[in-house]
C-alpha positions as a Markdown table, in Angstrom:
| # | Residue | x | y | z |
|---|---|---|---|---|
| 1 | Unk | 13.5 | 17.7 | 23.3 |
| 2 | Unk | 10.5 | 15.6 | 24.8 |
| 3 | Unk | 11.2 | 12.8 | 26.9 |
| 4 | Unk | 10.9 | 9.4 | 25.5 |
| 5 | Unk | 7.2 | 8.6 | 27.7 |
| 6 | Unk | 5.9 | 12.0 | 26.7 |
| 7 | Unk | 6.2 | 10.5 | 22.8 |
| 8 | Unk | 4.9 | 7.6 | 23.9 |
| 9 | Unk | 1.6 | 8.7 | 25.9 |
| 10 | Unk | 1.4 | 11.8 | 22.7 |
| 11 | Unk | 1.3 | 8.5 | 20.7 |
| 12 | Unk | -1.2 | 7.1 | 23.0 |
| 13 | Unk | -3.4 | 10.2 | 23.2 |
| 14 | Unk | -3.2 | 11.4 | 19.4 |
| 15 | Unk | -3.6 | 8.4 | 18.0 |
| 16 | Unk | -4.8 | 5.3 | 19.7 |
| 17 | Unk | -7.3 | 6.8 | 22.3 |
| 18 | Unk | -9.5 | 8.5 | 19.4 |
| 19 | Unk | -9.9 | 5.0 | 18.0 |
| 20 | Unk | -10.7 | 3.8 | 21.6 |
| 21 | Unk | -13.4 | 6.6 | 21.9 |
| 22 | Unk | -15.0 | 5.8 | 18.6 |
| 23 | Unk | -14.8 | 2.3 | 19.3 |
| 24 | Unk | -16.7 | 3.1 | 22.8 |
| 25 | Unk | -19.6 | 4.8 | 20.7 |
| 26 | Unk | -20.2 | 1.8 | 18.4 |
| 27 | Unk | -20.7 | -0.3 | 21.7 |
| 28 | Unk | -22.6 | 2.3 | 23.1 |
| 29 | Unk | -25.2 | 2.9 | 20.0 |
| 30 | Unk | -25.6 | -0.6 | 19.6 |
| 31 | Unk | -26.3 | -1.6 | 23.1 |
| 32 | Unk | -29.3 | 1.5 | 23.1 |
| 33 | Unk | -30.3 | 1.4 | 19.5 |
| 34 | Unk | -31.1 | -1.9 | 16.8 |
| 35 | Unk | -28.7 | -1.7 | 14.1 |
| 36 | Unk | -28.2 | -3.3 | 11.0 |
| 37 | Unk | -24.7 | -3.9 | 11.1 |
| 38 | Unk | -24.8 | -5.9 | 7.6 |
| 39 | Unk | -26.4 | -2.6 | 5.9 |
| 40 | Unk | -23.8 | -0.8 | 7.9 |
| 41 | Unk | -21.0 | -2.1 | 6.0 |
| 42 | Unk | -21.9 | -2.3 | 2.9 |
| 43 | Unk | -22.2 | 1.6 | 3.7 |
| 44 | Unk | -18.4 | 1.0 | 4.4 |
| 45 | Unk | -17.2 | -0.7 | 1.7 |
| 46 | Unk | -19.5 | 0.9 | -2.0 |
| 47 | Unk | -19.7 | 4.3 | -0.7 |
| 48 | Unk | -17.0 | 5.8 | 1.6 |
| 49 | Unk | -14.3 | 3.5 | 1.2 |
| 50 | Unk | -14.5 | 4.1 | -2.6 |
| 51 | Unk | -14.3 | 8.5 | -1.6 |
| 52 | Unk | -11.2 | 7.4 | 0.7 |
| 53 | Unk | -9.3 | 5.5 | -2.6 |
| 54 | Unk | -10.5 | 7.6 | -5.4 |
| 55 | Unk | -9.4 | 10.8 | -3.3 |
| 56 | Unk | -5.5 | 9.2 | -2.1 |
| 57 | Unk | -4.8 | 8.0 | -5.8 |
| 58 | Unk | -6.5 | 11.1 | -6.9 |
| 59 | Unk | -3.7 | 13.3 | -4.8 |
| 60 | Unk | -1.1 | 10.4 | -5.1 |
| 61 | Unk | 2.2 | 11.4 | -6.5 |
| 62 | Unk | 3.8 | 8.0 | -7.8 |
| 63 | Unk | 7.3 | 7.4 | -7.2 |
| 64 | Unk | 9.7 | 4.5 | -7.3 |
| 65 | Unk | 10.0 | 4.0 | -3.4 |
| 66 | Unk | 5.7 | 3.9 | -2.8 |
| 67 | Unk | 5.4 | 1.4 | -5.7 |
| 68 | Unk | 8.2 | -0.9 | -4.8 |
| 69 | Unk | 5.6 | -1.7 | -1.4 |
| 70 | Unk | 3.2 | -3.5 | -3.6 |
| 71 | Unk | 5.5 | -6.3 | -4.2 |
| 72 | Unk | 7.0 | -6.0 | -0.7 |
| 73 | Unk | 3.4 | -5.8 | 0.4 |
| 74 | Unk | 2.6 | -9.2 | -1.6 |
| 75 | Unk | 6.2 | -10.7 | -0.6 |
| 76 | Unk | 5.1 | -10.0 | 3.7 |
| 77 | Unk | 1.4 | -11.4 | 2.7 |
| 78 | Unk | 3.1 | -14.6 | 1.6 |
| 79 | Unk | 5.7 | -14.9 | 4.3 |
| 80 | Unk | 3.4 | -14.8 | 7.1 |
| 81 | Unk | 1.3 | -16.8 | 5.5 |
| 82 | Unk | 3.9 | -20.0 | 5.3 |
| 83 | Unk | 5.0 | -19.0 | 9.0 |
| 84 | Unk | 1.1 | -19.1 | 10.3 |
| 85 | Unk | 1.2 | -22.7 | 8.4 |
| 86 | Unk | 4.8 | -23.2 | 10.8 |
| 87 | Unk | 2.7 | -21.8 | 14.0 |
| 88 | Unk | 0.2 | -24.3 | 13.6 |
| 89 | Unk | 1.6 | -27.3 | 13.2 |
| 90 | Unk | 4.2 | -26.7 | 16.0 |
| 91 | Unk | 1.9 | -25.1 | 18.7 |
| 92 | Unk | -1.0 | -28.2 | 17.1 |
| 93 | Unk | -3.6 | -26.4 | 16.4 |
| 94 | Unk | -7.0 | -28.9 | 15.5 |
| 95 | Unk | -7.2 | -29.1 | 11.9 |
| 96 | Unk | -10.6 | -28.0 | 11.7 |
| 97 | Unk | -9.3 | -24.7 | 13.0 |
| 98 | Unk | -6.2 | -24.7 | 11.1 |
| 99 | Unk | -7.6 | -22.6 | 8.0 |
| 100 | Unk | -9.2 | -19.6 | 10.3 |
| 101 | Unk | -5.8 | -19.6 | 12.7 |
| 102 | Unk | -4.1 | -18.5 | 9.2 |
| 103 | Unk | -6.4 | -16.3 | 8.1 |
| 104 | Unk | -6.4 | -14.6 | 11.5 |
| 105 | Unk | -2.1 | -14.8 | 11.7 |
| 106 | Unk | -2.2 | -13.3 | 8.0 |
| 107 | Unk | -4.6 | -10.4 | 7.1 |
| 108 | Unk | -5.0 | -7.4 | 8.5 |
| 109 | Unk | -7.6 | -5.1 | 9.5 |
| 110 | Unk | -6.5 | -2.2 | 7.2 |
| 111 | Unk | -10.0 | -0.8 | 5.9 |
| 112 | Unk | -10.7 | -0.9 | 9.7 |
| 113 | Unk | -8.0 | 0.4 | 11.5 |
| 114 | Unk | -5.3 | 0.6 | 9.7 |
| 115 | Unk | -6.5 | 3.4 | 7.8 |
| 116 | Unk | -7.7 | 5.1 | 10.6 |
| 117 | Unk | -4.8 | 4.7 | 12.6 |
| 118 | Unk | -1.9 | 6.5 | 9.8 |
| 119 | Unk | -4.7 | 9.1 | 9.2 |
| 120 | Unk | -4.5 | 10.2 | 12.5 |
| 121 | Unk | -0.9 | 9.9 | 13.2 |
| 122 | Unk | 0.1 | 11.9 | 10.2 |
| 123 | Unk | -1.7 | 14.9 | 10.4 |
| 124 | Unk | -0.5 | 15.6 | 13.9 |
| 125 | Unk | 2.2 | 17.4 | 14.7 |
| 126 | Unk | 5.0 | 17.5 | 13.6 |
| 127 | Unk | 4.1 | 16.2 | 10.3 |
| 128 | Unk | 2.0 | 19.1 | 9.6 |
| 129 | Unk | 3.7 | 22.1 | 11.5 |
| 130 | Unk | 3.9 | 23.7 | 7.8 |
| 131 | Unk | 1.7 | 22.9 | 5.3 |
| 132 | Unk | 3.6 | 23.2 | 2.6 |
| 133 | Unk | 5.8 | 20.1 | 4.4 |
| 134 | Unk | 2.3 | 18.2 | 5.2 |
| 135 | Unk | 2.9 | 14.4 | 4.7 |
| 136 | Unk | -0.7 | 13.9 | 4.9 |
| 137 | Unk | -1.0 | 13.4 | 1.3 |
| 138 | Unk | 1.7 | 11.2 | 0.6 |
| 139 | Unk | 1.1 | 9.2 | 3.7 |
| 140 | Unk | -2.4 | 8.6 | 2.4 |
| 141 | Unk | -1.7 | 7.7 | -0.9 |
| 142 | Unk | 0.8 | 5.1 | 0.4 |
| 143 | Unk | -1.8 | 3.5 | 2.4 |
| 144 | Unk | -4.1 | 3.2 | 0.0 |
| 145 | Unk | -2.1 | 1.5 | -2.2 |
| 146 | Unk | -1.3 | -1.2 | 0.3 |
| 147 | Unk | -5.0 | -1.6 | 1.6 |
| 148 | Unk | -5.6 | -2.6 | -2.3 |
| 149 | Unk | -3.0 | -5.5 | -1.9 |
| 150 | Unk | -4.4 | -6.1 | 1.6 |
| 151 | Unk | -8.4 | -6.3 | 0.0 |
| 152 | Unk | -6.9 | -8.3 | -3.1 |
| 153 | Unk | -5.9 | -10.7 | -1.0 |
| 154 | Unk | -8.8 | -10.8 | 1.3 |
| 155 | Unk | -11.4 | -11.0 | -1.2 |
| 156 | Unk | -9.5 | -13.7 | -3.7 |
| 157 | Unk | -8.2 | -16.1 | -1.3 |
| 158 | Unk | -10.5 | -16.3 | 1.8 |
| 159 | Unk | -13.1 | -17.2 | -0.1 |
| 160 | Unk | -11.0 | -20.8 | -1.1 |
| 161 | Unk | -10.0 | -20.6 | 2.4 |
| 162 | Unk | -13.3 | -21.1 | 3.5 |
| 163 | Unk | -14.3 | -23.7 | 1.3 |
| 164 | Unk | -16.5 | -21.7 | -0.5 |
| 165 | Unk | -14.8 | -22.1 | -4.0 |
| 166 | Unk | -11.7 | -23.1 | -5.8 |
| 167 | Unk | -8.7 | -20.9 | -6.5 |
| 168 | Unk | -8.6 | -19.9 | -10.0 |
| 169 | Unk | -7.8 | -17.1 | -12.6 |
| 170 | Unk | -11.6 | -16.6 | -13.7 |
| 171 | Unk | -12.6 | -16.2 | -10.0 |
| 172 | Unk | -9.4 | -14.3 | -9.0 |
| 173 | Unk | -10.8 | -12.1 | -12.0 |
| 174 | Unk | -14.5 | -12.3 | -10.8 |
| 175 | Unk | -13.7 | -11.1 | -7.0 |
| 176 | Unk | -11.4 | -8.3 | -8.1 |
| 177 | Unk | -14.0 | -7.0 | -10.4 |
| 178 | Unk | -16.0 | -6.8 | -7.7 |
| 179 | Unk | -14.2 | -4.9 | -5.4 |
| 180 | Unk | -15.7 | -1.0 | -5.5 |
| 181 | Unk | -12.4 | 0.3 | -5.0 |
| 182 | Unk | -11.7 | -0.8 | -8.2 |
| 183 | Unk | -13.4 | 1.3 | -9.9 |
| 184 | Unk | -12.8 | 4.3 | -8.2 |
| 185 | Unk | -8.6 | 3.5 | -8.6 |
| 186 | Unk | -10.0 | 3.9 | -12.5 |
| 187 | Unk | -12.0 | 6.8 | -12.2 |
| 188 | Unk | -9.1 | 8.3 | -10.4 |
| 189 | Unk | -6.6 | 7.5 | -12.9 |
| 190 | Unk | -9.2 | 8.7 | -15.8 |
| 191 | Unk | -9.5 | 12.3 | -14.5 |
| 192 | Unk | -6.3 | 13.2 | -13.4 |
| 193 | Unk | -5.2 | 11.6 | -17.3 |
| 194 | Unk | -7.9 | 13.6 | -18.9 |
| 195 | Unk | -5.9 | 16.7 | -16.6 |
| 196 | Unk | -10.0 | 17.7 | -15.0 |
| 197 | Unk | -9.4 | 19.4 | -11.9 |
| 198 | Unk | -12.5 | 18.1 | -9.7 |
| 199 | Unk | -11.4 | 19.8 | -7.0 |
| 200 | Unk | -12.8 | 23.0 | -8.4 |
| 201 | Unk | -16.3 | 21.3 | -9.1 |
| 202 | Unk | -19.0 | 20.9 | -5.8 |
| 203 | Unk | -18.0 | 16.7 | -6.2 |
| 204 | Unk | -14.7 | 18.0 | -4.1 |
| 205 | Unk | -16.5 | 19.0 | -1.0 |
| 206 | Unk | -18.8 | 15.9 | -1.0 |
| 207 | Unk | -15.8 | 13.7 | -1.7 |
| 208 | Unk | -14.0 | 15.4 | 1.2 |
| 209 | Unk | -17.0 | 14.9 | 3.7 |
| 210 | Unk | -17.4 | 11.2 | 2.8 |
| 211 | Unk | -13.6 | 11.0 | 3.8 |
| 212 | Unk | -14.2 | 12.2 | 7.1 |
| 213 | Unk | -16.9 | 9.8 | 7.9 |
| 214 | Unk | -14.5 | 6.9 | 6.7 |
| 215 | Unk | -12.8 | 7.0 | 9.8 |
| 216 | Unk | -16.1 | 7.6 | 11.9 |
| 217 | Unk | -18.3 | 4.7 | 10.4 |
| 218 | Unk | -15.3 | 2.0 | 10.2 |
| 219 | Unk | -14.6 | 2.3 | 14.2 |
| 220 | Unk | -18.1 | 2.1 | 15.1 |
| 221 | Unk | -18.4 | -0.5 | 13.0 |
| 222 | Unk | -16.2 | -2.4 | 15.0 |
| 223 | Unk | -17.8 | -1.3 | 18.6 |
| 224 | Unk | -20.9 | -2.5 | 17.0 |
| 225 | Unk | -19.1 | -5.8 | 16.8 |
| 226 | Unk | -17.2 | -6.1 | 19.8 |
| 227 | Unk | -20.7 | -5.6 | 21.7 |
| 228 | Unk | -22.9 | -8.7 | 20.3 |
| 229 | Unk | -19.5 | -10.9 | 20.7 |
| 230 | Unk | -19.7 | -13.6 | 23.8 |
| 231 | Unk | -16.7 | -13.4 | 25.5 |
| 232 | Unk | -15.0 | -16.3 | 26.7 |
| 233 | Unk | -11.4 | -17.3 | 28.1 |
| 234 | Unk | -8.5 | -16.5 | 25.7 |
| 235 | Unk | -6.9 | -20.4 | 25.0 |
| 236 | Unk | -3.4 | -21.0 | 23.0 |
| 237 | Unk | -5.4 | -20.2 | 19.7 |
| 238 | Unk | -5.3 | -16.7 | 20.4 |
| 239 | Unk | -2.3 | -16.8 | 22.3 |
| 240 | Unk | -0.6 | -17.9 | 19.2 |
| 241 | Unk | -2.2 | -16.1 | 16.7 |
| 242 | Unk | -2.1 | -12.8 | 18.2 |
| 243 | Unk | 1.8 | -13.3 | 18.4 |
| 244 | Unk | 1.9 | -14.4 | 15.0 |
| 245 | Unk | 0.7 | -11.6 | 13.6 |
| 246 | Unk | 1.4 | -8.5 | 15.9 |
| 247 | Unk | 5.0 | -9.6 | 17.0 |
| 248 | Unk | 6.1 | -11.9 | 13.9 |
| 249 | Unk | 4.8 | -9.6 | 11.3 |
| 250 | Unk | 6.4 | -6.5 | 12.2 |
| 251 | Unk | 9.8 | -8.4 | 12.5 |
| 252 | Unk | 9.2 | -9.8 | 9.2 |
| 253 | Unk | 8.4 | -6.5 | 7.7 |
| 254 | Unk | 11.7 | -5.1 | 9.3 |
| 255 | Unk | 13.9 | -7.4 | 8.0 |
| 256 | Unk | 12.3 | -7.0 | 4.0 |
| 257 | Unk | 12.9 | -2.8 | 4.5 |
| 258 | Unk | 17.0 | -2.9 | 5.8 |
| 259 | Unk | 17.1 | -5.2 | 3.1 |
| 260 | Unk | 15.4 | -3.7 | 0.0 |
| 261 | Unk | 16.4 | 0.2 | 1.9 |
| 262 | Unk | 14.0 | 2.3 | 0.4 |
| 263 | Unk | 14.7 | 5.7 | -0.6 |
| 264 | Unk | 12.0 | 7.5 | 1.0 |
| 265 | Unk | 11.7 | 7.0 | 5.0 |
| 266 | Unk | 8.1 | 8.1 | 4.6 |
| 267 | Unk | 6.8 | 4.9 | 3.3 |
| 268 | Unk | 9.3 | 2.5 | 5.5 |
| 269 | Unk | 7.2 | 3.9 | 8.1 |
| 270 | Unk | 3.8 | 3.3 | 7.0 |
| 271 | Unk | 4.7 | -0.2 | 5.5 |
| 272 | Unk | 6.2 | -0.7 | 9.3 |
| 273 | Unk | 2.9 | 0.7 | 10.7 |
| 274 | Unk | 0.9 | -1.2 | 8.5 |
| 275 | Unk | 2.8 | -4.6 | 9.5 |
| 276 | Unk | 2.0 | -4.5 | 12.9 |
| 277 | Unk | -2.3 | -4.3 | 12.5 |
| 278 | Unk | -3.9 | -6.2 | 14.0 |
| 279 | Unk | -6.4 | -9.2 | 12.1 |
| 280 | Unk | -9.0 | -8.4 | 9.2 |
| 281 | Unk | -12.5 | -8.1 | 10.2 |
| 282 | Unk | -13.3 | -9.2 | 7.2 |
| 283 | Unk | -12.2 | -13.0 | 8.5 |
| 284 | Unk | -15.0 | -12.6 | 10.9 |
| 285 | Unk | -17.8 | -11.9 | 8.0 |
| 286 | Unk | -16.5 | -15.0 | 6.2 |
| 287 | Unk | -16.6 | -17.2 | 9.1 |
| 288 | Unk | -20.1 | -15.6 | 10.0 |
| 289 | Unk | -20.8 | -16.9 | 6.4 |
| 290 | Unk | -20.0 | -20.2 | 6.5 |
| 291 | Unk | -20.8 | -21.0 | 10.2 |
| 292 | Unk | -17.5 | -21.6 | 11.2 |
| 293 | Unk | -16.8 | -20.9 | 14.7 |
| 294 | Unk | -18.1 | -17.7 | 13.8 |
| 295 | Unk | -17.9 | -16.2 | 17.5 |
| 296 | Unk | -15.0 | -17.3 | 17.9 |
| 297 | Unk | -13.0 | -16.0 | 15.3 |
| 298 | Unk | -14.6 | -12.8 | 16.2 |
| 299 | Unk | -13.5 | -13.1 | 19.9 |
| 300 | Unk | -9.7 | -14.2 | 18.5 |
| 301 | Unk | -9.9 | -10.9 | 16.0 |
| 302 | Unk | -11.1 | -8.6 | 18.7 |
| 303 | Unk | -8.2 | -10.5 | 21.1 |
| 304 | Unk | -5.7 | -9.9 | 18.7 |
| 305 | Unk | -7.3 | -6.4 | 18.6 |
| 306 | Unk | -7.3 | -5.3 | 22.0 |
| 307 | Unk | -3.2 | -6.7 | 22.6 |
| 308 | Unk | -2.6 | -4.3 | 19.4 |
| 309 | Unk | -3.3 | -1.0 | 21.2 |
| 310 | Unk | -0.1 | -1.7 | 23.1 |
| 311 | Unk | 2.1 | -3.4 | 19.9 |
| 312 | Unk | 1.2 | -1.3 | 17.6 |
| 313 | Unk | 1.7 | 2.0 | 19.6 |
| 314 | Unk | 5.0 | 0.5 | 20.5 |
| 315 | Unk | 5.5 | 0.3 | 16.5 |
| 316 | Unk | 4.4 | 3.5 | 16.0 |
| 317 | Unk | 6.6 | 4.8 | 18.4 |
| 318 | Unk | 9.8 | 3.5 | 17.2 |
| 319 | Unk | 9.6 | 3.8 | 13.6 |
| 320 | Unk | 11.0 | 7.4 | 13.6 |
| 321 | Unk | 14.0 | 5.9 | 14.9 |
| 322 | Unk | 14.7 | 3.1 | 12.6 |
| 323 | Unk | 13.4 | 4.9 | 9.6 |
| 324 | Unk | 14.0 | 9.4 | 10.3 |
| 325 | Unk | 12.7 | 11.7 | 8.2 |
| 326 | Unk | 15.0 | 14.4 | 6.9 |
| 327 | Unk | 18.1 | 12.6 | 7.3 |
C-alpha cells in the first residue's frame, strides 16, 4: 500500500506537472515566436473541441447517475453564483467590479483545464491496469457533458453580464446555436441512432488525432496568455475570489453529492474534480471585449489559476476516499 505523500506527489507528477510543462511551452513559443492568439482559439473552440465532444458522446454510455449531473451541474452554477453576490457585498467589492468578481467566483475553466486535467488522471494507473476495466471512456463522457452546462452558461449569460445585451429566450436561443459543440452533440447522436460504426471509416483516426491535440493546443493557449499578462500585486479581489471559487465551490459540490448519493462513484468524482477548477478563460476574452479591466481579470484568472495547482490536487487526492470505486 503507498504512503499517503507518494499518492500525493503521483498526483502531482501524473497529472498536474504535465499541465505545468505544457503551460511552460505556451510561454516559451510566445515569448520567441508572434502568435495570433485570437486565430489560435478559434482553432480551439470550431475544430478540436468539436472532435473532443463528438468523440465522448459518441462512446458515451448514458445512465441515470451521469445525467442526474446536468441538473446538479446547473443547481452548483447557481449556488455559487448567489454566494459570489454574498462575497461581494461582505468583503465590499467596488461596484464597477462587482459583475467580473462573479464571473470569476462562478465559471470555470473546463474547456481549459478542466478537460485536460480528468483526461490525464484517468488513464493512469490504476484506472487502466486492465483495459477491459478502463474508465477512460466513461470518465470522458462525463465530462463532456458537464463542460456543455459549463459553456451553456458561459456563452448565454456573460454576455448580459458584460453589458453587451439583455437576457432573453431568443438570445439564449441565438448563443446556443452558436456553440460548435452543438452540432457535433447532434452529429454524435445522429450516427450512433442511424447504428454507423465510424470507427471503422479513416474519419476515426483523424477524429482521434484531433483529440490528442485538444489537450496540447488548450494549455499552450493559456502559456500564451499568462506571458503578455502585466503582473501586479494580488489585492483582496483576488484574495476573495480565488477562495470563492476553489475552496467554496468544492464544499458546495460536496454537500449536493452526500445529499443526492449517486449510484456510480465514478462521476461523484469527476463532478468533485470538476468543482474545484479554477476560473473560465473565457471571462478574460469578454473582459478583453468590452475593455473592462481587461488585464486584470486576466491577472485575477491566472491568480486563481496558479493557487489551483495546490487545491485542486488536494481535491483530486481525496476524492477516492469520499467517493471509492468498487465498494
Amino acid at each position: 500500500m503507498k504512503g499517503k505523500n507518494m499518492v500525493f506527489l503521483e498526483i502531482l507528477w501524473d497529472g498536474i506537472l504535465p499541465l505545468i510543462v505544457l503551460i511552460g511551452a505556451g510561454i516559451f513559443l510566445d515569448s520567441k515566436f508572434k502568435i495570433d492568439l485570437s486565430t489560435y482559439n478559434k482553432l480551439i473552440i470550431w475544430v478540436t473541441l468539436p472532435c473532443f465532444v463528438f468523440y465522448g458522446i459518441y462512446n458515451y454510455i448514458p445512465s441515470y447517475s451521469s445525467l442526474v449531473l446536468v441538473p446538479l451541474a446547473i443547481v452548483l452554477i447557481t449556488l455559487q453564483y448567489f454566494c459570489s453576490s454574498i462575497f461581494a457585498r461582505l468583503f465590499k467589492i467596488e461596484k464597477d467590479k462587482k459583475t467580473i468578481f462573479k464571473a470569476i467566483s462562478t465559471y470555470s475553466s473546463i474547456g481549459y483545464i478542466g478537460i485536460s486535467l480528468v483526461m490525464l488522471i484517468y488513464s493512469r494507473m490504476p484506472y487502466i491496469a486492465d483495459i477491459e476495466q478502463s474508465l477512460i471512456n466513461e470518465s470522458r463522457g462525463t465530462i463532456v457533458l458537464l463542460l456543455l452546462i459549463m459553456l451553456s452558461a458561459i456563452y448565454i449569460f456573460e454576455p448580459c453580464q458584460f453589458g453587451e445585451e439583455e437576457l432573453s429566450f431568443k438570445n439564449t436561443i441565438k448563443h446556443i446555436i452558436k456553440m460548435p459543440s452543438i452540432y457535433a452533440i447532434i452529429l454524435a447522436i445522429l450516427v450512433k441512432t442511424l447504428g454507423f460504426h465510424i470507427e471503422t471509416t479513416f474519419l476515426w483516426s483523424i477524429i482521434k488525432h484531433y483529440i490528442g491535440a485538444f489537450m496540447i493546443l488548450v494549455l499552450i493557449s493559456v502559456g500564451m496568455q499568462i506571458n503578455r499578462i502585466k503582473w501586479k500585486k494580488p489585492d483582496k479581489f483576488m484574495y476573495v475570489s480565488a477562495f470563492a471559487k476553489l475552496i467554496i465551490n468544492p464544499v458546495l459540490a460536496y454537500i449536493i453529492l452526500k445529499i443526492i448519493n449517486l449510484p456510480n462513484p465514478l462521476d461523484s468524482q469527476v463532478f468533485f474534480i470538476y468543482s474545484s477548477i479554477s476560473s473560465s478563460f473565457l471571462t478574460a476574452v469578454y473582459a478583453n471585449e468590452h475593455d473592462k479591466y481587461k488585464s486584470y481579470v486576466l491577472q485575477s484568472i491566472l491568480f486563481n489559476t496558479i493557487l489551483g495547482i495546490i487545491t485542486m490536487s488536494t481535491v483530486i487526492y481525496i476524492s477516492p476516499y469520499l467517493f471509492p470505486i468498487g465498494q
